[in-house]
C-alpha positions in Angstrom: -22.6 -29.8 -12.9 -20.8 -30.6 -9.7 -17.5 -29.0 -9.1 -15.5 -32.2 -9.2 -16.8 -31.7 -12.9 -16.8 -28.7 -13.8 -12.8 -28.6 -13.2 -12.1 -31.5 -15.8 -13.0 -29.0 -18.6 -11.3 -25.9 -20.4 -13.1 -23.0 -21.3 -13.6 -24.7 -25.3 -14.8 -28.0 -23.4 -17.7 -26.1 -21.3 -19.0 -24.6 -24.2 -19.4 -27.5 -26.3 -20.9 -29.1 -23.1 -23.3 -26.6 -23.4 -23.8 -26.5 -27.1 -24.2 -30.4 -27.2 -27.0 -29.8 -24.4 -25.3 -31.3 -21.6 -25.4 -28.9 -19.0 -27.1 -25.2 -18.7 -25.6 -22.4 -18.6 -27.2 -21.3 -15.2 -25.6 -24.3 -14.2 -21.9 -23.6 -15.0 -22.4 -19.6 -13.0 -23.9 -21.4 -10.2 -21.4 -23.9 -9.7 -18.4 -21.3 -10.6 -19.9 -18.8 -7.9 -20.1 -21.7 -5.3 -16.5 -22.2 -5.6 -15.4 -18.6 -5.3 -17.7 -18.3 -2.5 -15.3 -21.1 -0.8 -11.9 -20.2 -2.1 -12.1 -16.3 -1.8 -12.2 -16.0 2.4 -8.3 -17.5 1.7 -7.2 -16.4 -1.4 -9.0 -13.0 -2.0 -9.3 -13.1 -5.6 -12.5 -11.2 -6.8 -13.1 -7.0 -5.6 -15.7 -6.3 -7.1 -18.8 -9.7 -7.8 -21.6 -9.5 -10.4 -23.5 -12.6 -9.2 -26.7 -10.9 -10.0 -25.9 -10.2 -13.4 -24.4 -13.7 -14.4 -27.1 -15.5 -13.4 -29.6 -13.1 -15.4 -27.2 -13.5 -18.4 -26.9 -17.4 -18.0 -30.5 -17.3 -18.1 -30.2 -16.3 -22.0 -26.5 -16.9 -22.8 -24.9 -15.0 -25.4 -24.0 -16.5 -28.6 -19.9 -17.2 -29.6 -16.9 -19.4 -29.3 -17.6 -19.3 -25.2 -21.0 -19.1 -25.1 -22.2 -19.5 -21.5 -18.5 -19.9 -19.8 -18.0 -18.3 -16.2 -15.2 -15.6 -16.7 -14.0 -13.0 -14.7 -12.6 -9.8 -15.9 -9.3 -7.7 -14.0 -9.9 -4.8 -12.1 -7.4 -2.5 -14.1 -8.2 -1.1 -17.5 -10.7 -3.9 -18.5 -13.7 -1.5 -17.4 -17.6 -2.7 -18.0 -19.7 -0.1 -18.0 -22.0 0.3 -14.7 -19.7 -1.7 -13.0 -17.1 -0.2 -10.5 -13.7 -0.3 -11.5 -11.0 0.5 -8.6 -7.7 -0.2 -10.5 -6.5 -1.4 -7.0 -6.8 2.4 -5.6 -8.7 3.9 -2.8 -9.3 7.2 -4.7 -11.1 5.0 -7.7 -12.9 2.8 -4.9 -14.0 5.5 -2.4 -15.3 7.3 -5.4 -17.6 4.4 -6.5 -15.8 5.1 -10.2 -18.4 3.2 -12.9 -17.4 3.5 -16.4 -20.3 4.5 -19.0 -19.0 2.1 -21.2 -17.2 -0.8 -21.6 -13.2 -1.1 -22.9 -13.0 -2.2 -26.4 -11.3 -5.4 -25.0 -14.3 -6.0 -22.8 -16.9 -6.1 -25.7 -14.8 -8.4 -27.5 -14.4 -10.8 -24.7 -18.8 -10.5 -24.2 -19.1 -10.6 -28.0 -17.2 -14.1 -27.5 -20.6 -15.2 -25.0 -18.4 -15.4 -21.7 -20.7 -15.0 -18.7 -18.4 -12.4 -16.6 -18.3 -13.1 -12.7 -16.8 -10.0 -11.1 -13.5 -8.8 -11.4 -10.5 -9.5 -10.3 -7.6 -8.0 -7.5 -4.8 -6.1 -8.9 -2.5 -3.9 -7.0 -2.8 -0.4 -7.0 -2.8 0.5 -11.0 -1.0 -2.5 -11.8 2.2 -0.8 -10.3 3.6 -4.2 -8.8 4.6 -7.8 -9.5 2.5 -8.8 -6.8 -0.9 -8.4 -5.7 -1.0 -6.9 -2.6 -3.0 -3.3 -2.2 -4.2 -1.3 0.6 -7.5 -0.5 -0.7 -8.5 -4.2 -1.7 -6.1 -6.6 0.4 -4.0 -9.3 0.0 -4.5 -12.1 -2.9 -2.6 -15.6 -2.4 -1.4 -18.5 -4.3 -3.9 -21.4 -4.4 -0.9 -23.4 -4.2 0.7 -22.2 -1.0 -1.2 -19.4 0.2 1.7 -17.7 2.0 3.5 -17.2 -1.5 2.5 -14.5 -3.9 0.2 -15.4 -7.2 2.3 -12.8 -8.8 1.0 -9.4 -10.5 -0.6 -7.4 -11.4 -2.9 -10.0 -12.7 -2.6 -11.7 -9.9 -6.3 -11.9 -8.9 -7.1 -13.5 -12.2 -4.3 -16.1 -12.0 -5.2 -17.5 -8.7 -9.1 -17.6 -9.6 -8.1 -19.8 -12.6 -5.6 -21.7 -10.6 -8.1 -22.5 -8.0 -10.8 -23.6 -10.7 -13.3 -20.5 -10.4 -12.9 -20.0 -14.0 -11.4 -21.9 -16.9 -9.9 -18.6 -17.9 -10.0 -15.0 -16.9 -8.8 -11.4 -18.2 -5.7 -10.4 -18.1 -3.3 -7.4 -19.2 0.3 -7.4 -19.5 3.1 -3.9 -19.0 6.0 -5.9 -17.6 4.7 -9.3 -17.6 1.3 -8.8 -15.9 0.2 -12.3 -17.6 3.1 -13.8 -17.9 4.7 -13.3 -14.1 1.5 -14.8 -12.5 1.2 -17.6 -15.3 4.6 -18.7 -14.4 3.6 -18.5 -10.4 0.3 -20.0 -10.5 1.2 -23.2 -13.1 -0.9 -21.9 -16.0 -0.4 -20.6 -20.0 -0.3 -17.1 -20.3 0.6 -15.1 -23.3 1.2 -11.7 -23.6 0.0 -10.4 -27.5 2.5 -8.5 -29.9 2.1 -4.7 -30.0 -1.3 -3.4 -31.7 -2.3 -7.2 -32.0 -5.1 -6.5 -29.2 -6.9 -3.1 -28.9 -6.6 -1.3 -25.7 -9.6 1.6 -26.3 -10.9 3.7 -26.1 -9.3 5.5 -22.9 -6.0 3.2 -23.4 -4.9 2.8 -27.0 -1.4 3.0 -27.3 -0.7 3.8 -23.8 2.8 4.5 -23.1 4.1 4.1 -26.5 2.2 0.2 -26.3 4.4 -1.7 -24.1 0.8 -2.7 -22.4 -1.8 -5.2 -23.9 -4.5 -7.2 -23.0 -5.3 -11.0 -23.1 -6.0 -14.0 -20.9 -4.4 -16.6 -18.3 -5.7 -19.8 -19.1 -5.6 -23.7 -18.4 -5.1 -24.8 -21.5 -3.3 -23.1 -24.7 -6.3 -23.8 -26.9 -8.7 -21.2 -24.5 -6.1 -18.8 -25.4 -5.7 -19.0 -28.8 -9.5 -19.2 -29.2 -9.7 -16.1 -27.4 -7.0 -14.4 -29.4 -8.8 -15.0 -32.5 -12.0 -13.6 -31.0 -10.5 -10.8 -29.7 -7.2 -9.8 -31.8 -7.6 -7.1 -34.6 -7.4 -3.2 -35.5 -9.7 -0.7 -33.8 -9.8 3.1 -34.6 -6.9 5.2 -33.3 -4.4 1.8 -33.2 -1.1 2.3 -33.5 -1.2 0.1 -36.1 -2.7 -2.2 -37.8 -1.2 -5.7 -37.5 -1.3 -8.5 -40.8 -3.3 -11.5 -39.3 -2.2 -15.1 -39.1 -2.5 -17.1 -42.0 -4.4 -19.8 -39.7 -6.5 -19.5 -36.7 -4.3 -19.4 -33.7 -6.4 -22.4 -32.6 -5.7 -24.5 -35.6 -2.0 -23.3 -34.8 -2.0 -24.7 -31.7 -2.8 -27.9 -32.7 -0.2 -28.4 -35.4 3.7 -29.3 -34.3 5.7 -26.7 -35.5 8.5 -27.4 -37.7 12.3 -28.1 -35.8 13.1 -24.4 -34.4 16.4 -23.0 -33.4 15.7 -21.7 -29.9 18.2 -19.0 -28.0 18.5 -19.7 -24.2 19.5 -17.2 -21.6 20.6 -18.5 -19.1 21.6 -15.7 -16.6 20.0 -12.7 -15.6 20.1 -9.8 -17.9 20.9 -8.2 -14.3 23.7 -9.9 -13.4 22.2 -11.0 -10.5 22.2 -15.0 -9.7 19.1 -16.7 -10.4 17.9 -19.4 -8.0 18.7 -23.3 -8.2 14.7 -24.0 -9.4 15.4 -21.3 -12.4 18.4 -23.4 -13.6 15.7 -26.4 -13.1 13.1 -25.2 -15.3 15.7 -24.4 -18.1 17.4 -27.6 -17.9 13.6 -29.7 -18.2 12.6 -27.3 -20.8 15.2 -27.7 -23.0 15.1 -31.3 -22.7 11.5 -31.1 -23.5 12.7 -29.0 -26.8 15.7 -31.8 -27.3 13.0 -34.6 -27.4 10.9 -32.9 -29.9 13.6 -32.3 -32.5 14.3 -28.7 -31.6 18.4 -27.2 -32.0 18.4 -25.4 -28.4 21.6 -23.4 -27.9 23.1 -20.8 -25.7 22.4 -17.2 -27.7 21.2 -14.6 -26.0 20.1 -10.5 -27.8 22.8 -8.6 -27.0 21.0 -5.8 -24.8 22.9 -4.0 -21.6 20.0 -5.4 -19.3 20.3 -3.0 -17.3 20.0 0.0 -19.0 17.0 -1.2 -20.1 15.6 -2.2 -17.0 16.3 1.8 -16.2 14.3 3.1 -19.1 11.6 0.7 -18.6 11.4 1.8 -14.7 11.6 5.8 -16.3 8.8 4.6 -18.6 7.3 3.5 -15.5 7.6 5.7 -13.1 6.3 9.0 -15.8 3.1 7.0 -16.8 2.4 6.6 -13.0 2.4 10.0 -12.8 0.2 10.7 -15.0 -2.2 8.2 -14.2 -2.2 9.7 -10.4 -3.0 13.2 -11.9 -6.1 11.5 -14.0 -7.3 9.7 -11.1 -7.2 13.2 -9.0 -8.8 14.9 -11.7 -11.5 12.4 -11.7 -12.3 11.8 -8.1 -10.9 15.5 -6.6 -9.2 12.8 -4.1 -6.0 13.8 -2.0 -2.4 12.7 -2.2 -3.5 10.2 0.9 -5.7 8.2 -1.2 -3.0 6.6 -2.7 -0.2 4.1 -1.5 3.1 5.8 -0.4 5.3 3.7 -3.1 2.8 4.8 -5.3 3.1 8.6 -4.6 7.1 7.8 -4.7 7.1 6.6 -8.4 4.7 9.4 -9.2 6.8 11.9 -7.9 10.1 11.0 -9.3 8.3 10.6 -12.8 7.4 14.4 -12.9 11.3 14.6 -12.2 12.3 13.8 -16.0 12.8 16.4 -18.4 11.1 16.1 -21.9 14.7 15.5 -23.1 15.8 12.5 -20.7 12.2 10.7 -21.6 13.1 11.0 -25.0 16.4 9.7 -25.2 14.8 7.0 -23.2 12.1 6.6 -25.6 15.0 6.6 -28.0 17.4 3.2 -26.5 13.6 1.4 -27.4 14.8 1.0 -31.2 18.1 -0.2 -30.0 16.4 -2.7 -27.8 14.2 -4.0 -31.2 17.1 -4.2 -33.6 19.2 -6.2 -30.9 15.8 -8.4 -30.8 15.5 -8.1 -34.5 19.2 -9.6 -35.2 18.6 -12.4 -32.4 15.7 -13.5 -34.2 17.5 -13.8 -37.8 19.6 -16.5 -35.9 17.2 -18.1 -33.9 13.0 -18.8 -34.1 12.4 -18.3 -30.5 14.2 -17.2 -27.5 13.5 -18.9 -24.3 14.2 -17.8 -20.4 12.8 -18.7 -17.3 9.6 -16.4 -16.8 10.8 -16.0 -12.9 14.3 -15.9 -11.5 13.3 -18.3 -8.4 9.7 -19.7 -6.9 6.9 -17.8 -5.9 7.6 -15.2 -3.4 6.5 -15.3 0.2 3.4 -13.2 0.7 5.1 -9.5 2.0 8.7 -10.2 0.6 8.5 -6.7 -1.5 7.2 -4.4 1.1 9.0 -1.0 1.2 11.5 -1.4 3.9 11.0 0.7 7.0 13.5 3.5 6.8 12.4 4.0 3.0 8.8 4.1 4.5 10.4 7.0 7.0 12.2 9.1 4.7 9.5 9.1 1.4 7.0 11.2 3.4 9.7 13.9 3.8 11.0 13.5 0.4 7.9 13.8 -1.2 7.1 17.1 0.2 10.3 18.3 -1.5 9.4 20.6 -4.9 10.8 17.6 -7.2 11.9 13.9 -7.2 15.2 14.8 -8.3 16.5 14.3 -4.5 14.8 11.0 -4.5 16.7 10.1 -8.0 19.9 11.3 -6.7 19.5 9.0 -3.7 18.8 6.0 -5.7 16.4 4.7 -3.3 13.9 4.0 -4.8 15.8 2.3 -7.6 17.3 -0.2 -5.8 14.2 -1.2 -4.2 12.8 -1.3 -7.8 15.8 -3.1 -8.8 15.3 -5.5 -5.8 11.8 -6.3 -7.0 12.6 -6.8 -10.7 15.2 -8.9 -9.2 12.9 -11.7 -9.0 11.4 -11.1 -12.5 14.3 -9.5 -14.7 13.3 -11.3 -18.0 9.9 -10.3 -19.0 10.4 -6.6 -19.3 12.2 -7.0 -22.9 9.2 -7.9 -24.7 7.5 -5.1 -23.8 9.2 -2.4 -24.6 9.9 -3.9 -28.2 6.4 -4.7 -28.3 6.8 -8.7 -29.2 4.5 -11.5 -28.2 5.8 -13.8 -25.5 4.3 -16.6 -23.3 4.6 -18.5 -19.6 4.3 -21.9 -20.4 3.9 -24.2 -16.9 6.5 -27.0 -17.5 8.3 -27.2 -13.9 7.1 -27.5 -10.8 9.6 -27.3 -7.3 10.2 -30.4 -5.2 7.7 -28.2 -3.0 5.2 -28.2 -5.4 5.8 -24.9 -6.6 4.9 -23.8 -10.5 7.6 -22.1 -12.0 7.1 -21.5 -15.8 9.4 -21.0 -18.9 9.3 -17.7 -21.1 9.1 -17.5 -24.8 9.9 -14.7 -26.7 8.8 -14.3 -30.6 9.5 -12.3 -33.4 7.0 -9.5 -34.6 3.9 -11.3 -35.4 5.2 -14.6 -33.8 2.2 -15.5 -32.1 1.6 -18.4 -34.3 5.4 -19.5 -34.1 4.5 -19.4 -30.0 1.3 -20.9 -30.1 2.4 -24.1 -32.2 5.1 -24.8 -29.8 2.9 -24.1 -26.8 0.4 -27.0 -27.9 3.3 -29.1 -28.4 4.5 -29.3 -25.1 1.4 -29.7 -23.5 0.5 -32.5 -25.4 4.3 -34.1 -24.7 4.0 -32.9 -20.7 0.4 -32.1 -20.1 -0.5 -29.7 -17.1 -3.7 -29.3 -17.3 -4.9 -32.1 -14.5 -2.4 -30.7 -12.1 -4.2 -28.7 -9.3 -3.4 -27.1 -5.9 -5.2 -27.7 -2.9 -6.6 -24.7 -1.4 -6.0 -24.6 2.2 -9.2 -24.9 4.3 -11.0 -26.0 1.3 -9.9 -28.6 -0.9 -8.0 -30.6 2.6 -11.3 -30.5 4.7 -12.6 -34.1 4.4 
């Protein structure tokens, strides 16, 4: 199947290709590994390629829902056993780290019959929303390659973006799907609490605001996927009721008129850009059209107290991350990026008693949720506060750069608290993403769906946040947008590729 081809069709569509005969499997892997082979000296998407290994496994695909597909896995907690994981880190990737076995999210995803690439650039432990690391380089946006794809899954967005794969792995502690959904014009949705395992190593990890899942083309790929892959594993934090329909079946069905709560500002204070006011206003006329109340109601949260715990959150499971990593690879300090090494350091600053009044504002955070949602179905935000951000724009400023090195050699972080530093560089950063960190730390569902593009051409996608076990609730309205504005045939041109004639 020639390329031209291959990019017409979801993840569902290749596989019935295959199952109807149509095309071979070795077919699909060799055309999907062509393209990256022509995208990735410009976008740097994939660290770590398994081209061996997909062809021998496209030789005698796997049976399931994507049996024979090209898919990629990230390089951050979705760990295949044999296969070197880096998490973004030079410790990890000077170690040569290779898992003995593979994540519980990864089996599910083979037990589905995807045929898995490589995997994907993250930055360093998923720390950022961008993906930009010193051990594994820069990754770009297919759709203006001096912007950023986003992050941490950013690797994975612009491979799907740039028609590598229909879909690829994903995970999600911030809005790690839904961030570069929203910057690379594709559906992402980021699964309830407990609704996806995260095992063995990973299962409940930090109190669950983290969970795994896809970006994808289309929003029947993801709810396929979610079906495949969703349910309890051993040692869950719980054990989540399942839909009373396939999430694919879901997604097919117009949902029922919904009330849907807009915010409109950020829950920072901070002014959003003109193209954020632009997605809200075509969304909700989207919404309008299709019979939906849309009104402006917003959870009554201070947002930025809770941006604070979440950076706390943060900043205390970095540090214990770091300490795992040393532990693993008896690395130095050095091997790890200086902002990195900041966060760590002013983690091991909290007392037990500050993390747990921390942990503590979380149940004020889901009853404020809990009373929004009594009023209204869904609530709905842009995913981003402006466009894609130029490659670079987050970079540690150069007097911070100066000064950490000094501060870090002090016994604690508590200097480097007082100073507020590094909070308003992490407050500058979430600037530009200040709406997605409220579903995680009340561990709801929530999606990116791609429904406004700049007069640049840039993607900029709407956020959806759902009630506790809302996925269905999201998914149903998901498939009816796309069908009313369909995205799916809208591409980027990837420089130095896709304009050579």
């Amino acid at each position: 199947m020639r390329f031209e081809e291959y990019v017409k069709h979801d993840a569902t569509a290749l596989a019935d290709c295959i199952a109807r005969g149509e095309v071979r499997a070795t077919e699909l892997v060799d055309t999907a590994l062509a393209r990256l082979s022509a995208i990735d000296p410009v976008l740097n998407t994939v660290v770590t390629r398994m081209d061996d290994h997909a062809r021998q496994r496209a030789a005698k695909p796997a049976p399931g829902a994507f049996s024979g597909v090209p898919f990629l896995l990230k390089d951050l907690f979705q760990d295949y056993a044999g296969v070197r994981s880096t998490y973004g880190c030079k410790a990890l990737r000077a170690a040569d780290f290779r898992p003995e076995r593979h994540a519980e999210i990864v089996a599910r995803f083979l037990a589905t019959g995807v045929n898995v690439l490589g995997k994907t650039n993250t930055p360093e432990l998923g720390a950022k929303g961008v993906t930009e690391t010193a051990a594994n380089g820069i990754t770009r946006n297919p759709w203006d390659s001096t912007r950023t794809p986003g992050g941490s899954s950013g690797g994975s967005a612009a491979a799907v973006a740039a028609g590598v794969v229909p879909m690829a792995g994903a995970n999600d502690g911030g809005g790690s799907i839904r961030i570069p959904a929203a910057c690379c014009g594709l559906f992402g949705l980021k699964p309830g609490r407990a609704r996806v395992p995260a095992g063995p190593h990973f299962t409940d990890q930090a109190h669950g605001i983290a969970t795994d899942h896809v970006i994808s083309r289309s929003v029947r790929d993801s709810a396929a996927m979610l079906d495949a892959v969703a349910g309890y594993e051993p040692g869950a934090i719980a054990h989540i009721t399942p839909p009373i329909r396939p999430y694919r079946e879901s997604a097919e069905i117009d949902p029922a008129p919904m009330t849907i709560g807009v915010m409109a500002e950020s829950p920072l204070g901070l002014p959003l850009a003109p193209e954020a006011h632009a997605a809200l206003e075509i969304t909700t006329k989207q919404l309008t059209d299709a019979g939906h109340h849309v009104e402006r109601i917003a959870p009554r949260i201070d947002g930025r107290q809770l941006t604070q715990d979440f950076l706390m959150t943060w900043y205390v499971r970095i540090a214990v991350a770091l300490d795992e990593i040393r532990a693993r690879t008896h690395g130095h300090w050095r091997d790890f990026e200086l902002d990195t090494r900041a966060m760590a350091h002013v983690g091991r600053a909290f007392s037990a008693t500050e993390y747990a009044a921390m942990h503590e504002r979380w149940r004020g955070y889901r009853q404020a949720l809990a009373d929004f949602h009594t009023r209204c179905d869904l609530l709905l935000t842009p995913t981003l506060a402006g466009p894609p951000c130029p490659v670079g724009s987050f970079d540690t400023p150069a007097i911070l750069r100066a000064l950490l090195p000094v501060m870090l050699r002090l016994p604690t972080g508590r200097a480097l608290i007082a100073s507020g530093m590094l909070d308003r560089v992490a407050e500058t950063n979430l600037a530009w993403v200040p709406f997605t960190q409220l579903a995680n730390l009340t561990g709801t569902p929530a999606v990116s769906v791609p429904l406004y593009w700049t007069p640049e051409g840039l993607p900029l996608g709407s956020q959806f946040v759902g009630p506790p076990g809302g996925e269905t609730r999201l998914f149903e309205l998901a498939g009816q947008l796309e069908r009313m504005a369909p995205w799916f045939d809208r591409r980027p041109v990837v420089p130095g590729v896709d304009d050579i004639n």
